[in-house]
N, C-alpha and C positions, 0 to 999 in steps of 0.2 A: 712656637708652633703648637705645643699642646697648647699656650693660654687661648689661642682662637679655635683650638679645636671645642676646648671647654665653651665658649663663649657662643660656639653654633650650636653644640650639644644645647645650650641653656635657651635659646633662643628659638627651637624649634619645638624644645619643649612649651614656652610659654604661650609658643605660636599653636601647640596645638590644643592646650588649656584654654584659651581664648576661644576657638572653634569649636571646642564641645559646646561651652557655656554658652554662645551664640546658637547654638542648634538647644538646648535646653530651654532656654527662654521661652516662654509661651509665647503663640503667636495672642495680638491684641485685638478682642472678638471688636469685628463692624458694631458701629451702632447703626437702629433703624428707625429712619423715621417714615411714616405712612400717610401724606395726607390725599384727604378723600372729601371731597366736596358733593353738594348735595343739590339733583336736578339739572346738572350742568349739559350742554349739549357737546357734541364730537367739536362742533366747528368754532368753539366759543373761545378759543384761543388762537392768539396769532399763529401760530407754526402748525396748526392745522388749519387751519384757514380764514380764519375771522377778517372779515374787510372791514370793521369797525370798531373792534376793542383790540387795544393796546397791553400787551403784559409781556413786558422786556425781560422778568425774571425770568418767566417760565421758557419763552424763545432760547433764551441763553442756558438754563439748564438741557434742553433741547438738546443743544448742540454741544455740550457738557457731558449728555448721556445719550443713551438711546429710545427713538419714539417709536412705539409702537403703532400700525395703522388701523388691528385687526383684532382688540382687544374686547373685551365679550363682560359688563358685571354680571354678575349670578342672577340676578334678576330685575325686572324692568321697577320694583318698586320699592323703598328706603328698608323697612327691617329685616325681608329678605335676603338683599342683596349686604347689608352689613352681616348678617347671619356667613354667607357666604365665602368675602376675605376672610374674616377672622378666624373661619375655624378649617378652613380647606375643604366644605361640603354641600351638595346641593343644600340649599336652606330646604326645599322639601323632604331629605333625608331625616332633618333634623327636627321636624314639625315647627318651623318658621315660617308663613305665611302670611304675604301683605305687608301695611305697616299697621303696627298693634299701638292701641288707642292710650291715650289714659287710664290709670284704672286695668292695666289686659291682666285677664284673667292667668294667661301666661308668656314664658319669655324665654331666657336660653338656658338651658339643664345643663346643673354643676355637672354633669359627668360629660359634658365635652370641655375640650379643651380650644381655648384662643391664642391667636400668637402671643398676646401678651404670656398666658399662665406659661406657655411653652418655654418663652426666653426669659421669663420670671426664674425658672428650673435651672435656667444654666449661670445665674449671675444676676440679671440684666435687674436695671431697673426700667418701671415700665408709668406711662404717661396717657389718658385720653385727657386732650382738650376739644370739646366741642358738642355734638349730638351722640347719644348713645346709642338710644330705639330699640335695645332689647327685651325690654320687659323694667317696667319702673319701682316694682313693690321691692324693698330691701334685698332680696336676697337674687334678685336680677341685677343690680348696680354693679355697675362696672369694678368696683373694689372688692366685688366676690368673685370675680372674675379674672382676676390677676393683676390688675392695676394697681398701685402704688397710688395714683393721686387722679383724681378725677374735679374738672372743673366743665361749667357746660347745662345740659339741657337735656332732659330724659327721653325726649321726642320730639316728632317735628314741629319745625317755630311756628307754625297754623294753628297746632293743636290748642288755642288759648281764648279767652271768649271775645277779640277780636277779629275774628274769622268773617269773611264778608258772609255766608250760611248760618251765622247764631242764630238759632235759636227755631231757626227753617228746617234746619235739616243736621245739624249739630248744637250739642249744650255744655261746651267744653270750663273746664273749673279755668282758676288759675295758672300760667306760667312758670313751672319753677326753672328755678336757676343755682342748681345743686354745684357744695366744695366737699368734695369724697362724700357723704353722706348725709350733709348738712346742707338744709335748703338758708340758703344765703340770702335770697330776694324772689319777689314774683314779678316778673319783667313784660313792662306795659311799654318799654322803646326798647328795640334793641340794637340801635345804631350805633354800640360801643362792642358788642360782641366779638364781631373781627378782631377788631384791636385789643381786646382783653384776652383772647384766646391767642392772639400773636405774643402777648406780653408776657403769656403762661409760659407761652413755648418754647421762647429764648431765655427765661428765667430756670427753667428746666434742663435745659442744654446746658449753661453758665453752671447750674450746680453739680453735676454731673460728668462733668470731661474729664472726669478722671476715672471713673466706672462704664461698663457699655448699659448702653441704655439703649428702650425702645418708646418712642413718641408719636403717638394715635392721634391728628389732629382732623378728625372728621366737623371740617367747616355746617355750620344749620346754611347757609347760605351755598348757594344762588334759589335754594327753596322760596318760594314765595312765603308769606310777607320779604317783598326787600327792602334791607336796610343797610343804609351802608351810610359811614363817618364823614362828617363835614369837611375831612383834608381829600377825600373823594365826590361828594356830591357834585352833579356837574361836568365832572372832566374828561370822560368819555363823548364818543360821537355813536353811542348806542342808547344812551335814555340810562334810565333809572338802572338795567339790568348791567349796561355795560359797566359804570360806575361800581357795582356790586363786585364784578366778574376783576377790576382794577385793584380794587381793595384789595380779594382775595392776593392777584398779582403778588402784590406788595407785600402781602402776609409770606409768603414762598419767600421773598427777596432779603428779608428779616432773617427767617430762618438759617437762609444756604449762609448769611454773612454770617450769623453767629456760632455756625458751624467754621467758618473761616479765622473768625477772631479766637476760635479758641483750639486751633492746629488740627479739628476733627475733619477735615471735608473730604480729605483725602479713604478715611478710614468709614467713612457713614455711605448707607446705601439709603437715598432719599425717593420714593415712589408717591408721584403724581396721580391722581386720577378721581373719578366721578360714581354713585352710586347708583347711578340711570339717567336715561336721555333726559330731554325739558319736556317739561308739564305742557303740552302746546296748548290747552283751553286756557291760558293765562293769556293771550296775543304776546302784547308791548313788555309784559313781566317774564314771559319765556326765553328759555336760549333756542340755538339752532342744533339742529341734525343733521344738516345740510352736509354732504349730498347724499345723505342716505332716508329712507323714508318711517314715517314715523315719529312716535317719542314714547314718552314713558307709559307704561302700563299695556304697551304690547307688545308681539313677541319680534316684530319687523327691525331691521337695524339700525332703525334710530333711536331704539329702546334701549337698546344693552351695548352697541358700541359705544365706546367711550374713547375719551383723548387720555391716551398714558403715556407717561417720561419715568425713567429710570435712570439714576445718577448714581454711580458708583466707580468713581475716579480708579481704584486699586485693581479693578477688576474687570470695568467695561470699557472697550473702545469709545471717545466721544463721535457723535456728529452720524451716530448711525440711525436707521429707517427701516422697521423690521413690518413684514406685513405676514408673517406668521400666527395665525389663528393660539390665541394664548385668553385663560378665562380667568377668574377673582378665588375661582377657588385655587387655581394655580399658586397663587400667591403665599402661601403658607408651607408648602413645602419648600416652596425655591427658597425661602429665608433661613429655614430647618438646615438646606444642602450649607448654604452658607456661612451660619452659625455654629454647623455644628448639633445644634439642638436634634434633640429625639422627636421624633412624629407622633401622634399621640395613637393610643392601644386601639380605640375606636376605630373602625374603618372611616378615611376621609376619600374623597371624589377626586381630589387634586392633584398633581404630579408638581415635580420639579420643573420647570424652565427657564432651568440656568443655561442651559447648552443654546437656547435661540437667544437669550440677552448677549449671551458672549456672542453669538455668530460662528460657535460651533456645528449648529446644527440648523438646518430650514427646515424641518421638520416639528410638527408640533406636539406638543409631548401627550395628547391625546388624539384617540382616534377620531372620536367626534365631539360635539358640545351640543346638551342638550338643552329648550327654552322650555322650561316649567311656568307656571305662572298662575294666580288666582288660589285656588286650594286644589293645587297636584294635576293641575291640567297639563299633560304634554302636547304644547303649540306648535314647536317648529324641531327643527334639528340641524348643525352645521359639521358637514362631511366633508373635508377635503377642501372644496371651489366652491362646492353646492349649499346652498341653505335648502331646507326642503316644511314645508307646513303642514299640517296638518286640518282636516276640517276643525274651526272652532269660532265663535264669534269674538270681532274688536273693535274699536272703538275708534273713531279718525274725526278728526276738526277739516277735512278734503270738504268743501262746500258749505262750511259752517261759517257765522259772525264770531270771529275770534274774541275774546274774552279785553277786557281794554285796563290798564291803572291799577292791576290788583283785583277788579272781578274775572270769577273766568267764564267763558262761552261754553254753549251745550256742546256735547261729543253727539256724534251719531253713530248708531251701531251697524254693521258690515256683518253677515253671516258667509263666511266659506265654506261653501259647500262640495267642496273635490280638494285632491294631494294638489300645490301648486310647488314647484321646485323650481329656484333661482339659480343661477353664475352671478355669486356677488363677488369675483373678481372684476368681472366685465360689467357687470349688469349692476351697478353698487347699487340703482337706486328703486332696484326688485320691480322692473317694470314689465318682462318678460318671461313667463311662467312656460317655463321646457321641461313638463314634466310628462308632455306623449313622446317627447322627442328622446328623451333618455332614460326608458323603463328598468334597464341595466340599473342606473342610479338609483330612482326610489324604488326597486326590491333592496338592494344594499342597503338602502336609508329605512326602510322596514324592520329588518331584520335588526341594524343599532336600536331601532326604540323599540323592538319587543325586549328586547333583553334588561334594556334601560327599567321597560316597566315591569320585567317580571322582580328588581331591586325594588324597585319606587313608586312601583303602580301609575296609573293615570286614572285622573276621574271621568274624563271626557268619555273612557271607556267603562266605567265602573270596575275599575281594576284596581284590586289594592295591592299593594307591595309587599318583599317578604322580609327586606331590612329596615324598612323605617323606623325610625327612632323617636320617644314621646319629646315635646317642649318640655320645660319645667313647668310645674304649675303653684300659681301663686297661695301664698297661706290665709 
């Protein structure tokens, strides 16, 4: 009798020795991988609706994670809209404007912080494979900026002196093709890129799966020039783009397996998505927007909606369809909520939206989203249902000779001249401007962008801002 008394006594002890040390154990921080493709349209993939290009990976992550229907980048054009993700801020906040050239005078100032430097802080190691575009002189490179290993392209794959404009209207140097801060080659094909950048990525993941790591694969591609590898050339039933748009596919498909093959997939939160609509003055080299109106470089919603998936087995429901209004600056804290990480001391623009990826919440974690664009113009605003515009001039290929092969066609310019307010629930493709019919709305939608720009100013009004913050500028 005692020897079993002893033997429960000792057995409850060990049993509860074992339960501490299971509650002490740290829990093991997600890794994050972020790819981010460049000039892609909303419709450019199957599970949003492409009736011509094929990417089984991305469908299948799909329904692996959750698609977002209602996702907004920071702005309609490349180093803005990267300014954006990375650091949770209007890029106008930050003095980001446009995409900045070779040579730019300026680029992103040490004193904000990127997701990288963020989860650099708590452990992680951190990765860009692909385009940078924040500012090219040393001390803009991505390796100042919290990165660990930089492999890629300082700017966009146009930027190079084969640009169909040499020398008309651009006089661009060489192509580099930078490893951490060493220019490697000056790149006259770039039909290996994909795959060099895919080969980065699973080589980085494979060294790594034992630390949490964070992996920046902002593709130069669906950008014009396209190029895309001879195991693609061809095999789409979209021309030269669709092939591109496969490639990438298959770059995604690399990834999530080598996440697989190395017991991470479960633990990794993997974020799809694009850094503005398509270029439409390309014709046959553009993607689609479809069904929304527009592309890049204006404020309408084929500029800055994009196709995004979120894959995060540990934590997200698969197979879900969110049509919750959520933006790029978003993105930086929801990683913060999840990591753990600290937000950075600067004020950022963004909130968390973990509660609508979980399906906690339909609620969007800001009140409104605002479309800046050009230097500090505010163009539109999305409240709730409503998008609402502002007078300002844009730019539309609507009755133009679209662009054919890689040259692009002329834009014509559009002057609005009155408030136009859409229902892009109903209305996705802004055809219907109800802005006498519900004056209740745009005084509401008034009153968000005066506030907006007593922060950020607008130029359209000659208003300047009271927190804006300078770029860095180059030495």
């Amino acid at each position: 009798m005692h020897k079993n008394l002893h033997l429960l006594i000792l057995s409850l002890v060990l049993f509860s020795c074992t339960e501490k040390k299971k509650e002490s154990q740290p829990k093991v921080p997600p890794n994050v991988i972020l790819i981010f493709t460049d000039d892609q349209g909303y419709q450019d993939i199957g599970t949003f609706g492409s009736p011509n290009i094929e990417t089984p990976h991305l469908d299948q992550m799909a329904k692996e994670g959750v698609k977002l229907t209602s996702f907004y980048s920071a702005q309609p054009i490349c180093s803005a809209s990267r300014a954006g993700i990375l650091t949770g801020c209007y890029p106008n906040r930050i003095g980001i404007h446009n995409a900045l050239g070779p040579g730019s005078p300026i680029g992103i100032n040490a004193s904000e912080m990127t997701i990288a430097e963020m989860l650099k802080n708590i452990g992680y190691k951190t990765a860009i494979f692909g385009k940078w575009h924040l500012g090219d002189s040393p001390k803009f490179l991505p390796t100042r900026h919290g990165f660990d290993e930089f492999f890629g392209i300082p700017y966009s794959n146009d930027m190079w002196p084969y640009h169909p404009q040499q020398g008309t209207v651009f006089n661009f140097g060489p192509l580099q093709l930078f490893e951490n801060e060493t220019v490697l080659d000056t790149l006259t094909d770039q039909s290996q890129l994909t795959t060099q950048i895919t080969e980065k990525s699973v080589d980085f993941i494979n060294r790594n799966k034992n630390n949490p790591f964070f992996l920046y694969v902002p593709h130069p591609q669906p950008h014009v020039p396209l190029f895309v590898s001879d195991k693609f050339k061809g095999k789409s039933k979209r021309g030269l783009y669709g092939d591109v748009i496969m490639e990438i596919d298959w770059s995604v498909g690399e990834i999530l397996a080598a996440l697989k093959e190395n017991g991470l997939e479960d633990n990794t939160l993997v974020i799809f998505t694009s850094d503005n609509g398509p270029w439409l003055s390309y014709g046959n080299h553009a993607g689609s927007a479809l069904p929304f109106r527009e592309g890049k470089g204006t404020a309408w919603e084929g500029a800055q909606r994009e196709p995004f998936i979120m894959r995060y087995p540990k934590k997200l429901a698969p197979g879900k369809t969110i049509d919750v209004p959520v933006m790029a600056i978003d993105i930086l804290p929801t990683i913060a909520e999840i990591t753990g990480a600290r937000l950075p001391n600067l004020t950022i623009d963004g909130k968390s939206a973990l509660t609508v990826f979980t399906g906690e919440s339909q609620e969007s974690p800001q009140e409104a989203y605002f479309f800046y664009y050009r230097i500090n113009e505010l163009m539109g605003v999305r409240y709730d249902k409503w998008k609402m515009y502002f007078p300002h001039t844009y730019r539309t290929m609507d009755r133009q000779e679209p662009g054919k092969d890689g040259l692009p066609g002329e834009y014509r310019m559009i002057e609005m001249e009155e408030i136009e307010l859409y229902d892009v629930t109903t209305d996705i493709g802004e055809t219907n401007n109800v802005a006498e019919e519900y004056p209740e709305v745009v005084d509401k939608i008034k009153i968000l962008a005066n506030d907006i720009r007593h922060e950020l100013g607008d130029s359209l009004l000659d208003l300047e801002g009271t927190k804006n913050r300078e770029a860095g500028k180059a030495e």
